[in-house]
N, C-alpha and C positions, 0 to 999 in steps of 0.2 A: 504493500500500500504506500508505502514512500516514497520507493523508486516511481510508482505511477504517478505523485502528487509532485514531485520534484521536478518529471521530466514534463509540467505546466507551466514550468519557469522558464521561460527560455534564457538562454545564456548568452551576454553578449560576447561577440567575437574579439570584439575591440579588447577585451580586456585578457589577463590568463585564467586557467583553465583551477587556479585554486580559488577566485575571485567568485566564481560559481558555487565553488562547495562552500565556501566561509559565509557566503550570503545564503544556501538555505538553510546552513545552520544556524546562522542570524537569525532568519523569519521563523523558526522554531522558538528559538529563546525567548523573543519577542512575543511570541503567542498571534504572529501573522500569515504561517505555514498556508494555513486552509483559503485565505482569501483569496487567490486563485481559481480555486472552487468555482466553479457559474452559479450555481441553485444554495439555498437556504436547504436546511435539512428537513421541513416541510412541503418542499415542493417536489410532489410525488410522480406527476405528468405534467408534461411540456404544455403548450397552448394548442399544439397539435394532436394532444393525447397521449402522446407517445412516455415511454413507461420511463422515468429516470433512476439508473442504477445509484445506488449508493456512493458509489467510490467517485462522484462526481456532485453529492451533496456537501456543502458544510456544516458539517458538527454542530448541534445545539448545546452542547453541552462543553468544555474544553478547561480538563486539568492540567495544571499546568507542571506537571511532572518535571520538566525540565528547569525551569528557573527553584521550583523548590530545592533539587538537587545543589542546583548553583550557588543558591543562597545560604544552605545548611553548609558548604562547604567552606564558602565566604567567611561565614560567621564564626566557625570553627579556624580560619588561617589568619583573620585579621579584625574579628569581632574583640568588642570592650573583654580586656582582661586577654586576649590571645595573640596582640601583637608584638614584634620582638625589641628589645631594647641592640643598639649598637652600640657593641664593647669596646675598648680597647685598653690598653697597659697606662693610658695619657688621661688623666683627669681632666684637664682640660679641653683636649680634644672631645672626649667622649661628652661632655657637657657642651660645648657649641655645636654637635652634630644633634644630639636632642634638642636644642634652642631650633637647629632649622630645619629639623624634622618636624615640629612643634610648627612652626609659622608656614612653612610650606604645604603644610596639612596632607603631611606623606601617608597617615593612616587612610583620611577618604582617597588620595589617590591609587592608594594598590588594593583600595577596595574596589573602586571602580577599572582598574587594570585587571582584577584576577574576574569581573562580571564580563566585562569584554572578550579579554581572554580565554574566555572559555569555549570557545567555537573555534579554538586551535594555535590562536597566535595572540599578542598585543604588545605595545611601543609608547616606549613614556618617553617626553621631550624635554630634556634640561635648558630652560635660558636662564639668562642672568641679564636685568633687569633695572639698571641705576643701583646696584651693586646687589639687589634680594634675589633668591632662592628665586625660581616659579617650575614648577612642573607640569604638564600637559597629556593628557592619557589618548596616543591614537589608535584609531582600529584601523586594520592591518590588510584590510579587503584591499587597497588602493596602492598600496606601498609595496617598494621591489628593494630587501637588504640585497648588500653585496659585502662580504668576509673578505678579510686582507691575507691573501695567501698563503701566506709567512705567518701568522697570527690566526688559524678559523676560530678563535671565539673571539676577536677584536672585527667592530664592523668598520668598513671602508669607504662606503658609501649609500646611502638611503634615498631613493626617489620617490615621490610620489607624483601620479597623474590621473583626472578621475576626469570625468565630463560632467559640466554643468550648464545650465541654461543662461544665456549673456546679460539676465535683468540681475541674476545673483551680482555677476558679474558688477556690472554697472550703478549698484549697489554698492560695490567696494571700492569705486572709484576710478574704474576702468572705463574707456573708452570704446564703447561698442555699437557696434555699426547695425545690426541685427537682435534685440534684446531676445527675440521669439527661437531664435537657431540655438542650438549648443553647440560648445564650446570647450576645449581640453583646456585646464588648469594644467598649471605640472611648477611642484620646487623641490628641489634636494638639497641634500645635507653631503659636507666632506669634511674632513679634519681641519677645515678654516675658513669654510663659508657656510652660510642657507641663501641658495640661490632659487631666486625668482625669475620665473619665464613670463612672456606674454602668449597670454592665452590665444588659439586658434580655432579654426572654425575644424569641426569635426571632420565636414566633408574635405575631399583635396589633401593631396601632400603639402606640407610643409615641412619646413627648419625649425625649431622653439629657438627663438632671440630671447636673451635674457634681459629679465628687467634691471637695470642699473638704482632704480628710484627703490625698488624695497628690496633687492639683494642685500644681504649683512655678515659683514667680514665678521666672525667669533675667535679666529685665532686661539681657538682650544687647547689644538692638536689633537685631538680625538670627535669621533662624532658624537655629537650630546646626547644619543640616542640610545636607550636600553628597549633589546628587542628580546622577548619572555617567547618561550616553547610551552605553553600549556601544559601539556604530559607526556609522560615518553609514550612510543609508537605511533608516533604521526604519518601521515601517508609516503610522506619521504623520508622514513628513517631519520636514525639521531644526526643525520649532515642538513636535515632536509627544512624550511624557512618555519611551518609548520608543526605545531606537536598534536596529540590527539585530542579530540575534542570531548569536554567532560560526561553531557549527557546521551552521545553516537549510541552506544549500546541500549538505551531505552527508549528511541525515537519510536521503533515499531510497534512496543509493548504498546507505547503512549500513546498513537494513532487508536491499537484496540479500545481503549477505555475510553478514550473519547467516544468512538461510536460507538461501544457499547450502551456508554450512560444515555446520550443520545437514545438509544433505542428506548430502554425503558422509560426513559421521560415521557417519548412518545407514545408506550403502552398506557402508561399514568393518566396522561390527558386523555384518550380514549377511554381507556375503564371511566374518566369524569363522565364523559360526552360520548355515550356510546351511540355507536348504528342500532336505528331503529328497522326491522326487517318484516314486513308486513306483505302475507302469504295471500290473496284473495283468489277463488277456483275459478271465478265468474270474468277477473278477470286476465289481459294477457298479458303471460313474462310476470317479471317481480317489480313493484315498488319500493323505492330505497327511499325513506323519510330521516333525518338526522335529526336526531336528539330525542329526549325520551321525555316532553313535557307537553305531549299531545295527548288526546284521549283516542281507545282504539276500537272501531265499530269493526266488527268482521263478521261474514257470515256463520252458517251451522258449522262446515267442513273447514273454514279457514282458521290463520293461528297467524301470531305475533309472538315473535322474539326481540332481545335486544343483545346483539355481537358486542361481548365483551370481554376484555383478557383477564385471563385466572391472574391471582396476583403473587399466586406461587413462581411465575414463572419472573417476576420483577427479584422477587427474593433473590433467584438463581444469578440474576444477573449482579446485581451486586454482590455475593458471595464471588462470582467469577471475577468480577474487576476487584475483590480484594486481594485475591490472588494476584492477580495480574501484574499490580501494584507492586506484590511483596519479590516478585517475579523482577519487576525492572530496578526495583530500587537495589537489589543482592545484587544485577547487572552494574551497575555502578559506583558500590560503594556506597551507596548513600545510606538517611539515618530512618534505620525501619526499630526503632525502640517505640512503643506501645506508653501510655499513662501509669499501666498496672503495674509495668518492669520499672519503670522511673520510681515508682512509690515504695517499691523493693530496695532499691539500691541505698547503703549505708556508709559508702565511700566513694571519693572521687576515682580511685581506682576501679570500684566497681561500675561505674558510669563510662569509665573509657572500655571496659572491656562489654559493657550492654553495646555500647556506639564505636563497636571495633571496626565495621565497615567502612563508617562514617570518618573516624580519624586515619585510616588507611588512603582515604582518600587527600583530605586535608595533610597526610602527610608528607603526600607525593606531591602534593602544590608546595610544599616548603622549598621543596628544592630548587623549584624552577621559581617562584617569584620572591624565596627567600635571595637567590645570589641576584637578583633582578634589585633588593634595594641594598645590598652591599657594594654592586653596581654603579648605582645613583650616592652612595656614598664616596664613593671613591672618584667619583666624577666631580663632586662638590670638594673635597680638598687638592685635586687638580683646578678648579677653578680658580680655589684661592691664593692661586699662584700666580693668576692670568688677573684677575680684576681683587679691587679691593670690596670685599664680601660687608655688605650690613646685617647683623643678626639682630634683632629686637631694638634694634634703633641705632645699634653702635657697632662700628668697625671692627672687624677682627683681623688680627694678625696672619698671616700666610700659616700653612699647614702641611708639613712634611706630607709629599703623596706616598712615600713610601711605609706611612704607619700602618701599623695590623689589625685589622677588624674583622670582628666574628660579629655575628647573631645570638642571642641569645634568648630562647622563646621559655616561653612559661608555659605550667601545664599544662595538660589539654584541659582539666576540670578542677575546679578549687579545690583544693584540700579541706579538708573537715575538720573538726576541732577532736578528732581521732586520731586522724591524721599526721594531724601538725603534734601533736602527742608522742606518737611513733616516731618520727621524724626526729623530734629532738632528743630522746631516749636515744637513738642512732648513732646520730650527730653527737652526742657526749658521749659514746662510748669510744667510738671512733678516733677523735681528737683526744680523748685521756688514753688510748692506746697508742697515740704517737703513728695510728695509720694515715690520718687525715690532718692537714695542717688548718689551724682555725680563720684561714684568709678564705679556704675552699668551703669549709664546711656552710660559714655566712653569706657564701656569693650561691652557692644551691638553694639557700630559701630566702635570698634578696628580693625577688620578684613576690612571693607569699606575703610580706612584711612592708615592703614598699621602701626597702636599701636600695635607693638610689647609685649612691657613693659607700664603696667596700672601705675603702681607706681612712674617710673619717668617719663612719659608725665603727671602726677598729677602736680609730682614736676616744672617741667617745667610752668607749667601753675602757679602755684604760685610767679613763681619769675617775671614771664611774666605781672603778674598782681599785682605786688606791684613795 
């Protein structure tokens, strides 16, 4: 049913042939797959009579199985309480990378990067801006990376070209001749420019001349551009622009349920509004009356029914689409934990192992959009080489690019006051056996307590305890 519903999309030529796939898996996430569709899922024959099959109505009913996935996942990699703090050996350092982690508002960005990226790829844009931070989250349908040979995980260059209509256009300031025709945009990125084209008309070859008035020298030396793989096994391999896309294995379930519910909605309103079926011998063929709030005269031999659905068989269908459900969600990882099993659980540990699917998934986004903002880190203290950087209002000093930075996430589920019990029980046996030194034991439950800084909550406890 997918393949049938997808190959209603036609694909433009103009563009490649991944721009196709990332866009119907857009229109799924989005919950705009079925509009395509010609008919409402009510419309059972044409104006001709003629009988319209299913797989060419749209769905009355539409779960959105896909963005739920998305979202549970979301919330699990970069939801309040799950996002990573950036380490390093540097007090200082590590406090001005929170200050503009903090104002650049890195958290809604790589939340809206891992929603995007989820249909396989996505690309967050570093400028610098009269000296602040800004980051910009782009989708990836339009964009062509290219890897520096010598370097495949350093990018080399990033183009983008999409077609749009010349009233956008001349809107932004452009001079167009045709507002009604389209017209190719097109600007890239290289290790010391964002070069700007002028736009062209679709039809006809042309040359793209660049625009000199919004072309802008960065003098980086790197592209400012962190391009994220969604999840390993993308259609081209771990070399390939693309990684897998989150909810691909549940698209098909997800069509079932749709028309499923669909279906019994429509039993539902029927069994409301049944066919009235009235038999007379007298006279010829059958008369079909609809609704059942007539009164019924019939002769000696004749007889009146009303066609309605057993509602055993609505049952059925929801039992099936609960299946189905539990069916796509094991297909993806995602969080099939119940209210009953949640009121069960007595620890945080027992909550990650109810929602082990669900963190298996969220785990496997660590990878790919955790190095994606040590990336964006390490890009911000190379800036601060290049421009002089304002964090919260005030100048900072340049920033070795050569310091070491890690991630550091918290756990997937709060600890319990059981927990944190055990924990410290551990933690002191640990550190009075001379296995664990008390700088490590503090930075394992810094994130629990809200230690920001290892080094003076040390100091503190020193002064605290003499």
């Amino acid at each position: 049913m997918f393949d049938t519903i997808a190959s209603l999309v036609p694909p433009d030529p103009d563009y490649p042939a991944r721009t196709a796939r990332l866009s119907i898996f857009k229109r799924v996430l989005e919950g705009s797959f079925y509009d395509v569709l010609p008919y409402a899922f009510q419309d059972e024959r044409t104006a001709s009579g003629e009988y319209i099959p299913l797989r060419q109505r749209r769905p009355s009913v539409r779960y959105p199985l896909a963005r739920i996935v998305v979202d549970d996942s979301i919330s699990m990699l970069f939801g309040e309480g799950h996002f990573p703090t950036i380490d390093t050996s540097d007090v200082a350092v590590r406090a001005t990378l929170a200050d503009v982690a903090a104002e650049a508002n890195l958290n809604g960005v790589m939340q809206e990067a891992a929603l995007r990226g989820s249909i396989g790829s996505v690309a967050i844009l570093l400028r610098v801006l009269k000296g602040r931070v800004f980051l910009r989250v782009l989708e990836t349908l339009t964009l062509t990376p290219s890897w520096d040979p010598e370097q495949p995980d350093r990018l080399a260059f990033v183009s983008e070209r999409y077609k749009v209509f010349g009233a956008t256009l001349a809107a932004m300031g452009y001079d167009i001749a045709d507002p009604a025709s389209q017209y190719w945009f097109m600007r890239s990125w290289d290790t010391q420019q964002e070069t700007w084209f002028q736009p062209w008309p679709v039809t006809g070859a042309h040359v793209p001349q660049i625009d000199p008035a919004r072309t802008i020298t960065h003098g980086l030396g790197f592209v400012p551009i962190v391009w994220i793989r969604n999840l390993p096994g993308g259609p081209d391999g771990a070399e390939g622009i693309d990684g897998a896309c989150t909810f691909r294995p549940a698209i098909e379930t997800s069509i079932e349920i749709d028309y499923q519910l669909s279906q019994a909605g429509r039993g539902l309103k029927y069994s409301s509004d049944p066919t009235l079926l009235i038999r007379e011998p007298a006279a010829d063929g059958r008369d079909l009356v609809r609704g059942g709030g007539n009164a019924l005269v019939v002769s000696e031999h004749g007889d009146a029914r009303l066609l309605e659905i057993n509602g055993t068989a609505s049952a059925a269908v929801i039992e099936y689409v609960r299946t189905l459900r539990e069916m796509a969600l094991e297909g993806v990882h995602g969080n099939r934990a119940s209210a009953d099993r949640l009121a069960a659980a007595q620890s945080g540990r027992a909550l990650e192992m109810m929602n082990q699917g669900l963190v298996l998934l969220a785990d496997n986004l660590r990878i790919s959009y955790g190095a994606a903002v040590l990336d964006l880190a390490r890009m911000i203290l190379q800036a601060s080489n290049r421009y002089r950087l304002i964090v919260q209002g005030a100048p900072i000093e340049p920033i070795d690019p050569t310091t070491r930075l890690r991630l550091v996430w918290p756990r997937w589920f709060a600890p319990t006051a059981e927990d944190r019990s055990a924990d410290a029980q551990t933690l002191a046996t640990l550190t009075s056996s001379k296995l664990l030194s008390p700088e490590s034991a503090l930075r394992s439950v810094a994130d629990i307590y809200g230690v920001s800084d290892i080094a003076q909550e040390r100091e503190r406890i020193k002064t605290e305890s003499t």
